[in-house]
Structure formats: C-alpha cells, structure tokens
C-alpha positions as CSV (number, residue, x, y, z in Angstrom):
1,X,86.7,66.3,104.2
2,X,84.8,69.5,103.6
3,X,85.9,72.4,106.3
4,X,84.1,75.7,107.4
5,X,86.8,78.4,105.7
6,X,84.9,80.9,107.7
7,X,85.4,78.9,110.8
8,X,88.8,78.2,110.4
9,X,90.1,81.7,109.0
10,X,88.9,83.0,112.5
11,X,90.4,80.7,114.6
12,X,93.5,80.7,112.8
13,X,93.4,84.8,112.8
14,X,92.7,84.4,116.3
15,X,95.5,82.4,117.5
16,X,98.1,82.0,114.9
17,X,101.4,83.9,115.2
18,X,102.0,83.3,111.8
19,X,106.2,83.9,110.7
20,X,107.2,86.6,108.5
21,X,103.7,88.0,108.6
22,X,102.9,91.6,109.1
23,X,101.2,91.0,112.1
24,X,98.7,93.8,112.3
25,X,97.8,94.2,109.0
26,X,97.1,90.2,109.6
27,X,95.2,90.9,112.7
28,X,92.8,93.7,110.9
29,X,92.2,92.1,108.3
30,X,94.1,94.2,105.7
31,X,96.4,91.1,104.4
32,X,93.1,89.5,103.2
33,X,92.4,86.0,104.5
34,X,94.7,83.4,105.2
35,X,95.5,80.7,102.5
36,X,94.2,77.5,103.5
37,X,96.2,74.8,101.6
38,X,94.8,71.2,102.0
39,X,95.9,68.9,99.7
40,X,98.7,68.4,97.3
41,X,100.1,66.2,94.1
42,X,103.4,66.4,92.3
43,X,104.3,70.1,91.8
44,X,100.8,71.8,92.7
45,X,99.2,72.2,95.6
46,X,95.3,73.3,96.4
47,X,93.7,75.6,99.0
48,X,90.4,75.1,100.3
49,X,88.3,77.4,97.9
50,X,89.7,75.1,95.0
51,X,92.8,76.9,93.7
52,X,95.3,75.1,92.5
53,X,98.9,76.3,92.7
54,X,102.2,75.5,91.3
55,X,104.6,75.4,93.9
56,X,107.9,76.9,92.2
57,X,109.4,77.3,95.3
58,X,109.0,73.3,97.0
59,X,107.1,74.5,99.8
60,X,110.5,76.4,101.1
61,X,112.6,74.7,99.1
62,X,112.2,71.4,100.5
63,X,109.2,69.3,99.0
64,X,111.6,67.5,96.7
65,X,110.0,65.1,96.0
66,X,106.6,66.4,95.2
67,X,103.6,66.2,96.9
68,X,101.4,63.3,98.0
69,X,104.3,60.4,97.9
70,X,102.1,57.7,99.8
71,X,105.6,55.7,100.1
72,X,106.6,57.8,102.1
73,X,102.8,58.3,103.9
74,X,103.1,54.5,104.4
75,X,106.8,54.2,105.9
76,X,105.5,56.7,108.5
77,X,102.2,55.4,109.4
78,X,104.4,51.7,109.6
79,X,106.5,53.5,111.4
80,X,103.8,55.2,114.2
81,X,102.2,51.6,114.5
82,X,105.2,49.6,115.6
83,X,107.2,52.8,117.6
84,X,105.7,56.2,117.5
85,X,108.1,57.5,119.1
86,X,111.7,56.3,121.6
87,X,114.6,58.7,122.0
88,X,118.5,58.4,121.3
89,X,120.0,59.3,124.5
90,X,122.4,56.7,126.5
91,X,123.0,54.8,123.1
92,X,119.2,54.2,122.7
93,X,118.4,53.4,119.1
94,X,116.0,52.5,116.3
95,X,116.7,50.3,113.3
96,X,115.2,53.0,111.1
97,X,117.8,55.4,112.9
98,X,120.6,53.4,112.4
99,X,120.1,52.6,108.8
100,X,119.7,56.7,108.1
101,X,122.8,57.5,109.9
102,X,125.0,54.9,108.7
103,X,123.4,55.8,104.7
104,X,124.4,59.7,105.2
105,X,127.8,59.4,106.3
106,X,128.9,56.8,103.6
107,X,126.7,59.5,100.8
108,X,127.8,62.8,102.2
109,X,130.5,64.7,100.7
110,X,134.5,64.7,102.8
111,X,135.3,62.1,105.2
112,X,132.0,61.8,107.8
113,X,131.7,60.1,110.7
114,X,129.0,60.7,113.1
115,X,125.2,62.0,112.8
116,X,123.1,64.6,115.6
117,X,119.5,65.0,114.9
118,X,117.4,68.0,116.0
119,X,113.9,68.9,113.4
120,X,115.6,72.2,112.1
121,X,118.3,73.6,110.2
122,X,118.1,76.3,112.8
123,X,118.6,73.8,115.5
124,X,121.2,71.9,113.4
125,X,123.4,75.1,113.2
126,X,122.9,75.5,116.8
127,X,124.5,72.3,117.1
128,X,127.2,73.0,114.9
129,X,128.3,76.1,116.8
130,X,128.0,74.0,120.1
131,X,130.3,71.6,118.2
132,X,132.7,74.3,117.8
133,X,132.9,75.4,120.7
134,X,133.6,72.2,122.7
135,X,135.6,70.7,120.0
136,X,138.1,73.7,120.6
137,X,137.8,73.4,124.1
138,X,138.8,69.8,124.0
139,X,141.3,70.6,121.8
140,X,143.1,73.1,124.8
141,X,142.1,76.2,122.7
142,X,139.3,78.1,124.6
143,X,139.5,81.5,122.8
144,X,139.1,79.9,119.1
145,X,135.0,80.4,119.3
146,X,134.3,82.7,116.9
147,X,132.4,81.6,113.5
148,X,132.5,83.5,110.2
149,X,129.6,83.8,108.1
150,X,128.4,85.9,105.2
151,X,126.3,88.7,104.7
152,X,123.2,87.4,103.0
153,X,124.0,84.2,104.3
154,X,121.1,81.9,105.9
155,X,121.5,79.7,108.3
156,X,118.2,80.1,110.7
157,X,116.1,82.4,112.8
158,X,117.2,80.9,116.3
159,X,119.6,82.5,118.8
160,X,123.1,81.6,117.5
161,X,121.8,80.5,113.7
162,X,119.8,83.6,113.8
163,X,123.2,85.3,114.4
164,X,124.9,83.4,111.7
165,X,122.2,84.9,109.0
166,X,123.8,87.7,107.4
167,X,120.5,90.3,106.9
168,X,119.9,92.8,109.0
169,X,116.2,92.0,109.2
170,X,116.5,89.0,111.2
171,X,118.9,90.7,113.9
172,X,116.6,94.1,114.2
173,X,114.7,94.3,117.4
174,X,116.0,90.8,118.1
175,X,119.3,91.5,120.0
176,X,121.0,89.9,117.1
177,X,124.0,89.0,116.3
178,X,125.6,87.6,119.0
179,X,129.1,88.5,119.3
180,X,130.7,85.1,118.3
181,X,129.2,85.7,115.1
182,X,131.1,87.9,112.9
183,X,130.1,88.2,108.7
184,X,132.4,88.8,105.9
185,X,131.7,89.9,102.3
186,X,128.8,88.0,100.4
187,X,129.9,86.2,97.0
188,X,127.9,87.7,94.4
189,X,130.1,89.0,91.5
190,X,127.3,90.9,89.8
191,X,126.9,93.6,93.2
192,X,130.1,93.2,94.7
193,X,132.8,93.2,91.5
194,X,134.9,96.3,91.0
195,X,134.2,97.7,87.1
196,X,136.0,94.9,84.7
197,X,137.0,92.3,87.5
198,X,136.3,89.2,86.5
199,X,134.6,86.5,88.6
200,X,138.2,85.0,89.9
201,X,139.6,88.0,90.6
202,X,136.0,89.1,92.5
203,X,136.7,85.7,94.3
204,X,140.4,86.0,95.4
205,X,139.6,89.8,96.6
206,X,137.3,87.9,99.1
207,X,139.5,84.8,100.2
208,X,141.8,87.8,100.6
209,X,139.2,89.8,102.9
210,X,138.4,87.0,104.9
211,X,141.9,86.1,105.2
212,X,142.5,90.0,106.9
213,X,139.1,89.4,108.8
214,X,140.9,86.5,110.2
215,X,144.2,88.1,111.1
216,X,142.3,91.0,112.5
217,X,140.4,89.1,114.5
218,X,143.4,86.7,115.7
219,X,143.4,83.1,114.2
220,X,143.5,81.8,117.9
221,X,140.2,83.3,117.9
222,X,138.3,81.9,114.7
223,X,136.7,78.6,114.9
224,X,134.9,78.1,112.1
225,X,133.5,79.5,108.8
226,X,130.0,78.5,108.2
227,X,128.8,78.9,104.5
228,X,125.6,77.5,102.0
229,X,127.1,76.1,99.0
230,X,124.6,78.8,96.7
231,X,123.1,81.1,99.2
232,X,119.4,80.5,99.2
233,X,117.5,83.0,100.8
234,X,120.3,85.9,100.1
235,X,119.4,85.6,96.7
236,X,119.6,82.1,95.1
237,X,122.9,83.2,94.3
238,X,125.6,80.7,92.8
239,X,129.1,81.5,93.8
240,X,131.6,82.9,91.6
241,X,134.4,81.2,89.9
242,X,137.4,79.8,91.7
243,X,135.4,81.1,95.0
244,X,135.3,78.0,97.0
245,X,139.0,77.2,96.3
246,X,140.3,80.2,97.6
247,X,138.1,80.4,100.5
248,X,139.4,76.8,101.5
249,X,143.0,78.0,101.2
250,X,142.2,81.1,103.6
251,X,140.8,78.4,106.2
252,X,143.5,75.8,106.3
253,X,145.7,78.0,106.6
254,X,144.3,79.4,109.9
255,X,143.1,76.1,111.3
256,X,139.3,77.4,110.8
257,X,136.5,74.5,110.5
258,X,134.5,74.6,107.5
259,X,130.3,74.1,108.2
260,X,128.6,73.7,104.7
261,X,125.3,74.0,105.4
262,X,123.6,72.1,102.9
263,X,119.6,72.6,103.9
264,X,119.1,73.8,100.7
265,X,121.6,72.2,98.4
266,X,121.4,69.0,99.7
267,X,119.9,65.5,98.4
268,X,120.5,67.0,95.0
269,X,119.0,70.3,94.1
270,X,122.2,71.5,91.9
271,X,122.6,68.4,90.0
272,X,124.7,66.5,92.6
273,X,123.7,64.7,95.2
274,X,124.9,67.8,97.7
275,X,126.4,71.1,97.0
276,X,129.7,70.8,98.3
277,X,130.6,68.0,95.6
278,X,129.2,69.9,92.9
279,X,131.7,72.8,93.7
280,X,134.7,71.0,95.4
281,X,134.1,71.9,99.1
282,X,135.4,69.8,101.4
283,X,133.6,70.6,105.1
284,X,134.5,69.4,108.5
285,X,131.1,69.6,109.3
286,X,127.7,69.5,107.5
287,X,124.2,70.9,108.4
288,X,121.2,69.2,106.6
289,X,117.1,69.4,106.7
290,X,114.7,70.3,104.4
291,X,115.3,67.5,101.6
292,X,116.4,64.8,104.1
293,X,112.3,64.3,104.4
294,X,111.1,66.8,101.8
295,X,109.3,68.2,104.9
296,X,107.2,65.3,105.3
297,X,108.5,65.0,108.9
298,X,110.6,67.5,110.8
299,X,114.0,66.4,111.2
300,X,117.5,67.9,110.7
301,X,121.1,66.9,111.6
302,X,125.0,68.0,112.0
303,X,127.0,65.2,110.0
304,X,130.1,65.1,112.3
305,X,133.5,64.9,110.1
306,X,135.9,62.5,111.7
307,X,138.9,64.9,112.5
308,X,136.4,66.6,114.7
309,X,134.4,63.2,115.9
310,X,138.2,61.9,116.7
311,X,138.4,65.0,119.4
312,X,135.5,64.7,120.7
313,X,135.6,60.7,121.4
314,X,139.4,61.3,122.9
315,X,138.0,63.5,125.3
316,X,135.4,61.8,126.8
317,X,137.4,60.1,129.7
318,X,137.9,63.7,130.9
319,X,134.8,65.4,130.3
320,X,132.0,62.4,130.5
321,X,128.7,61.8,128.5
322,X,128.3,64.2,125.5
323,X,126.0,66.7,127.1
324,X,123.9,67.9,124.1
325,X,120.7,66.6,122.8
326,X,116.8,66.9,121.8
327,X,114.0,65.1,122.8
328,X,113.3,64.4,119.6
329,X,117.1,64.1,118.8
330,X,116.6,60.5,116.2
331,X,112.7,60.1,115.8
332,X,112.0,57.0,114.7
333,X,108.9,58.4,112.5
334,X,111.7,60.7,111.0
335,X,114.7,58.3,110.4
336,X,111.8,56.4,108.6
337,X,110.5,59.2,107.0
338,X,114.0,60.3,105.4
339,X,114.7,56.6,104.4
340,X,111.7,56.5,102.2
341,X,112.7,59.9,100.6
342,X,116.1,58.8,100.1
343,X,114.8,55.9,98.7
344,X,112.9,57.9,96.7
345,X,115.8,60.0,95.5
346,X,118.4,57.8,94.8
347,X,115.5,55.0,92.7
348,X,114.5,58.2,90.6
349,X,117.6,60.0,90.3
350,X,116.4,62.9,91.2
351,X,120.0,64.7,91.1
352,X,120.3,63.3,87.4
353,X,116.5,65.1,87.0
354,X,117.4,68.2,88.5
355,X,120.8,68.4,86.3
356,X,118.5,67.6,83.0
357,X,115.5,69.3,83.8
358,X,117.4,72.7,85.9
359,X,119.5,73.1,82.4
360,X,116.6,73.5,80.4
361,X,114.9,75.4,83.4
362,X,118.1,78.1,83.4
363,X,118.1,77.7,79.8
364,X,114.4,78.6,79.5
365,X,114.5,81.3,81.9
366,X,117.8,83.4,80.4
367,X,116.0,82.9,76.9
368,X,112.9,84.8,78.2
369,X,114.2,87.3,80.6
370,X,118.0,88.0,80.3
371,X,116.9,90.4,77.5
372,X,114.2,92.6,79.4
373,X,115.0,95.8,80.1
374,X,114.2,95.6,83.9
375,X,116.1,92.4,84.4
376,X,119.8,92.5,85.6
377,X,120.8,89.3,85.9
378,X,119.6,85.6,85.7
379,X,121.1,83.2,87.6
380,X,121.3,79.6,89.2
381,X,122.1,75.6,88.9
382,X,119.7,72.6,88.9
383,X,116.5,73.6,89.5
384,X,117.1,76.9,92.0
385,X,117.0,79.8,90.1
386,X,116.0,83.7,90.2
387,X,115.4,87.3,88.3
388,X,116.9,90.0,89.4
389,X,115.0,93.6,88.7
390,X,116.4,96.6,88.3
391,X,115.3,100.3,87.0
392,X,118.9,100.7,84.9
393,X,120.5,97.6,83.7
394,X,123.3,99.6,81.9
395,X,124.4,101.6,85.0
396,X,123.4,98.2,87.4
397,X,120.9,100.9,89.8
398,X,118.0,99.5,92.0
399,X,114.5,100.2,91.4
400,X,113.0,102.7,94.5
401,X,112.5,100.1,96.7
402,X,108.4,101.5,97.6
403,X,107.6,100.2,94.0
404,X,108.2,96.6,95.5
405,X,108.7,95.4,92.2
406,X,109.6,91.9,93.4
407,X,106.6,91.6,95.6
408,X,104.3,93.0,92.4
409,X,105.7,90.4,90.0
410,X,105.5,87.2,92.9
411,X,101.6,88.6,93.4
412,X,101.0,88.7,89.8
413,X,102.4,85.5,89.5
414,X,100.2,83.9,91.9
415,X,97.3,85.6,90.2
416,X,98.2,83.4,87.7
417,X,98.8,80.2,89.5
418,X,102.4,79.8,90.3
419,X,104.0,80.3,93.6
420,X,107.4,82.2,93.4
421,X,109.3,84.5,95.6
422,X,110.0,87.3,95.9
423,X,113.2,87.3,97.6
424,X,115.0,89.7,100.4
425,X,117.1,92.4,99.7
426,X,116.6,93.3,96.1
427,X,113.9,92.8,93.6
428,X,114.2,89.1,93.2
429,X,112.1,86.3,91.9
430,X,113.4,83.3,93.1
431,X,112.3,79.4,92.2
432,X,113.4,76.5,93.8
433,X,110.6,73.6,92.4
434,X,110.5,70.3,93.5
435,X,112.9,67.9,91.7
436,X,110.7,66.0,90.7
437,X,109.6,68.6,87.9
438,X,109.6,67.7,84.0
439,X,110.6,70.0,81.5
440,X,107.2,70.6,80.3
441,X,106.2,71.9,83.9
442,X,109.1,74.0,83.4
443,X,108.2,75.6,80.7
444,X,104.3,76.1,82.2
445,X,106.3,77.7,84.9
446,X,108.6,80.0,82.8
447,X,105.4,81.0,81.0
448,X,103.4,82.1,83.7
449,X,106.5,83.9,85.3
450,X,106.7,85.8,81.6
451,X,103.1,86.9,82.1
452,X,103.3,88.3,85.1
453,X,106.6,90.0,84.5
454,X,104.8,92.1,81.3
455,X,102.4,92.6,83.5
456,X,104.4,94.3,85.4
457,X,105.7,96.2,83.2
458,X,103.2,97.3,81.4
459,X,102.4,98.7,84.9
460,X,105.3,100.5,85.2
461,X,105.1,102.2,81.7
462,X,101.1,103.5,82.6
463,X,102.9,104.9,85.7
464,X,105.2,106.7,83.5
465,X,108.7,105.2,83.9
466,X,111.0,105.1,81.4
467,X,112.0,101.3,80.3
C-alpha cells in the first residue's frame, strides 16, 4: 500500500493528541514531522520514507515477540470470523477466554485464583485498587484503603494508577495523587545508599522506612503495597539485594496486600517466566499487560490471589453481583490473541532466550560503557537494561539537566538506527528489546548505542567540558 506522507502528516497534526508530546512545538511544526511507522519484522520496524529501525525498546516494552508473528495475525483474524466480539458479564464466556484464564493462574507466580480483564495496565491497577478497597470492606475493615507505592514507581497514567506512579510529572497540573495513594523510598542503591552501605543494609533501611510509613500512617489504615518487580520507567532499575525479603516481612507483619505489577516483567523479560519468581515475591495480587499479547491486541488483567478471591466469593450473599467490569472486560479477539503469544513463548522459550541472550546483552553493555567517564552505572537482568550519565562519576553528580544528555544520546542513536530511550529523571538510556533478540542483534545494538555515546561526547568536549 503506498500512502500520501504529506496527506497523512497533516491530518495526523491536525487531529492527533499525541501522549507525551510537546504539544505546541507538535502543532507548529517545530518537533519536525511525525514518524509514520508501517510495517515491521523481528526486532526492526520501518516508517513510511523507508527507514528501518531497531526497536531496542519492544515498542514500550511489550512487542516480545517480535514483529509480524502471522500466528498470532491468524488466531485473530480466526478469531474476528467466528466471534468478533461477546462480553463476560453474568458468567458469559468464550472458549478462547476460558483457556487464557485457566493457563495464567496455573503459570503465575503465588497461589492464583481468579482473572479480571480491562486493555491496560492503567485500567488493571485501577482494578487492583478497587480490589482493595472492597476486599477490606468485606473483610469489616473500612479505614484499611490506603496503598503504598514508590517513588519512581509506574503503574499508569489514569486516575488512581496515575496516583500510584511515583514522578512528579505525571501528577503536575493533573490533580495528582489522590490521597489514598501515599509513596515510600524508591530501591535504587546507587542514588539512595548512605557512603559505604552495602546493598542489604540500603535494603533493610527501606523495609525499615516503610515499616515507620506504615505505623505512622496506622496499619488499620494501609491496604496494600503496590510494587514492579524492576521498576521500568523509573529507571530500568533492578532492586537491591535482600530488598524484596525485607519488604515482605514489613507487610505481613501489618496485614498489607502485596500487588506485583508485572506489565513489564511479565511472560519472561528477566529470565523467568515473571518477575516475582525470579526475585522470591510472593503477591496477593498481580497486574499484567503488555507481554500477555505483545501488544498485538489490547488487553490487560488483575490475577486475583485466592485469600483475596476467598473474601470476595464469601461475601457475595450480602453484597450481590460483583459490580465491576469493562465492556471489553474478556475479548474474545484478545483471549485469542494472548493464547497465540503464549504459545509462542512457552514453544520458543523465550524466558530461556532472554536469560541467554540478556547475559550477554548486560555483559556486552558493562564491557563497553561501565568504563566511560560519563557513565555511572550500568544496570539490569534479561534483556532490560540502561546507562546512567553523569558529569562526575567519582563524586556520583548529575549532568545540568539543559544539556539533556540522555535525550542527545537517544537522538543520536536513532540517527543511527536504533530506538532507545532516554529515560525520566536522570540521564538514562534505557533498552528493553523484544525477546526474541539473538546475540548477534545484541551486539548490532550495543554497537550503535557506543557510536552515538562518543558522539556525544565528543560533543561535550568541543563544548569545553572537562571529561
């Protein structure tokens, strides 16, 4: 199909609100012309002028399994032929529904018992509070509502997950958070650590913080804790040692639920099947998206633990129907969509592939940057990783954030043909590529990431700074 890019650059200036866009420098023109992407095939993707791309960061973190899977083209259009569409409420169901939910609570991490669709992770932590809420109430505890997240956590851009998301940005202008939503201190050792404390002690001072958060707060108060296994958009940060141990401790203790939200980690992009197995968490309740289709279809859910299921069945003779759902709550072009990635996943062992390939992916990465004199720290597991920039790596000081470091070395890297990103709240580079990625991709990758960071640099040192 050959398209007018004039045409549709002005239509899509015209009437696009696009997210995260600067929205006047957009409108005028000043942000250039919008990408046009229209086709893509394993790892790259290509825009209408015939650019090719590799996409380092899966789309946003979800294409797992690469572009242009027809199996999973073909379960949906099988799918759209027989039932296009049906929903779930008063026990309505699809065999392609069933089959999904009964396949994620026997594969998900604790002891699961029940699955809610929505097509978000925003709407799925919407859910999750709502869970909260009414599993407390059943429970004869009205004032336990408030949940506990971190700063730099994400967990969506909606009212309550919008709340959850611990950066300022997403609250400003927004009347953001709510306040149910209160954050404690985010896990990353190399920012947060007093001088010489090691990674457990960094991770008991926080189990202890939330613990006083908690007793400030009044455990009769706190509902729930809501955490990503490695926060994602805060940073693509890993947690510290013995973190989630301690943190588990602090919320049995005080009869707080635990949400893992998994949108990022889950369906294997640390090298287990989800994040909380890979570091021991054991969650009353789990949010998933992203890799349950590889965005092929929007769909979402709230895996439902059984000690919170079991409340919420015992108190239906008193309270009636469940009174919570979506339209689209169980699409049947979804459930069939996620079977043929799962299918997909578990046939190619794509968890094995991101354990192999995101070894020699942090390996590559620490052997070409942790040296640089503008890099502070490499980090990550499987294949999620980033580069942190800084102006002193001795004394561990920011660049001046007008240089937009980051932002220079994401640009200069798309220059080159790879899409990475630059990341929130710090000079980051941040990857996150589809699982299906060989190690020769990663080092084409790591290459083109090198480039641009000397680029960069050799930038900065015309400019006159000193590294």
């Amino acid at each position: 199909m050959t398209i007018n890019i004039k045409d549709i650059s002005e239509k899509d200036r015209n009437a696009v609100l696009h997210p995260f866009t600067q929205l006047k420098d957009f409108a005028t023109g000043k942000l250039g012309e919008p990408t046009i992407v229209e086709t893509g095939k394993g790892i790259r993707i290509q825009d209408a002028h015939g650019n090719q791309f590799i996409d380092g960061f899966a789309g946003l973190y979800c294409v797992n399994v690469g572009y242009g899977r027809t199996e999973v083209a073909e379960a949906i259009s099988r799918q759209a032929y027989r039932l296009a569409y049906y929903h779930s409420y008063a026990a309505h169901t699809t065999d392609e529904l069933a089959i999904l939910s009964d396949r994620l609570v026997k594969m998900a991490p604790g002891k699961m018992s029940k699955v809610f669709y929505g097509m978000s992770g925003s709407d799925a932590n919407e859910t999750q509070a709502k869970l909260v809420w009414y599993y407390n109430n059943l429970r004869g505890k009205p004032n336990k509502k408030k949940i506990i997240s971190r700063e730099r956590g994400y967990h969506g851009c909606s009212v309550v997950s919008g709340s959850m998301t611990g950066m300022s940005f997403y609250h400003d202008n927004m009347d953001l958070p709510l306040p149910q939503i209160v954050h404690t201190g985010v896990p990353h050792h190399y920012w947060g650590a007093t001088p010489g404390e090691t990674e457990r002690e960094f991770s008991a001072r926080r189990a202890v913080e939330l613990d006083q958060l908690i007793e400030r707060l009044g455990p009769d108060n706190v509902g729930a804790f809501i955490g990503e296994p490695v926060l994602g958009t805060g940073g693509v940060t890993p947690p510290p040692e013995g973190y989630w141990g301690a943190i588990q401790t602090v919320l049995k203790k005080h009869d707080v639920l635990l949400i893992a939200d998994e949108v990022i980690t889950g369906f294997g992009r640390t090298g287990s099947m989800f994040g909380s197995q890979h570091y021991g968490i054991e969650p009353d309740l789990i949010t998933i998206a992203k890799g349950l289709t590889s965005a092929y279809f929007p769909l979402s859910a709230a895996i439902v633990g059984e000690k919170v299921y079991k409340v919420l069945e015992d108190g239906a003779d008193k309270v009636g129907a469940f009174s919570h759902g979506y339209t689209y709550s169980g699409h049947p072009i979804g459930a069939a969509a996620a079977n043929a990635v799962l299918d997909i996943v578990e046939k190619e062992d794509l968890p094995g592939n991101a354990r192999e390939v995101g070894a020699f992916f942090q390996a590559q990465l620490k052997e070409k940057f942790s040296q640089l004199p503008i890099v502070g720290e490499v980090r990550g597991v499987g294949l999620m990783a980033a580069i942190e920039f800084v102006a002193d790596r001795d004394n561990r000081k920011r660049f001046d954030p007008t240089l937009k470091i980051g932002a220079r070395i994401s640009k200069a890297a798309r220059e080159r043909g790879l899409i990475a990103r630059a990341m929130p709240h710090g000079d980051i580079l941040g990857f996150a590529p589809p699982l299906v990625t060989t190690k020769a991709e990663v080092e084409e990758m790591v290459g083109i990431a090198e480039s641009a960071v000397r680029f960069v640099m050799d930038e900065l040192s015309r400019d006159g700074l000193n590294i």
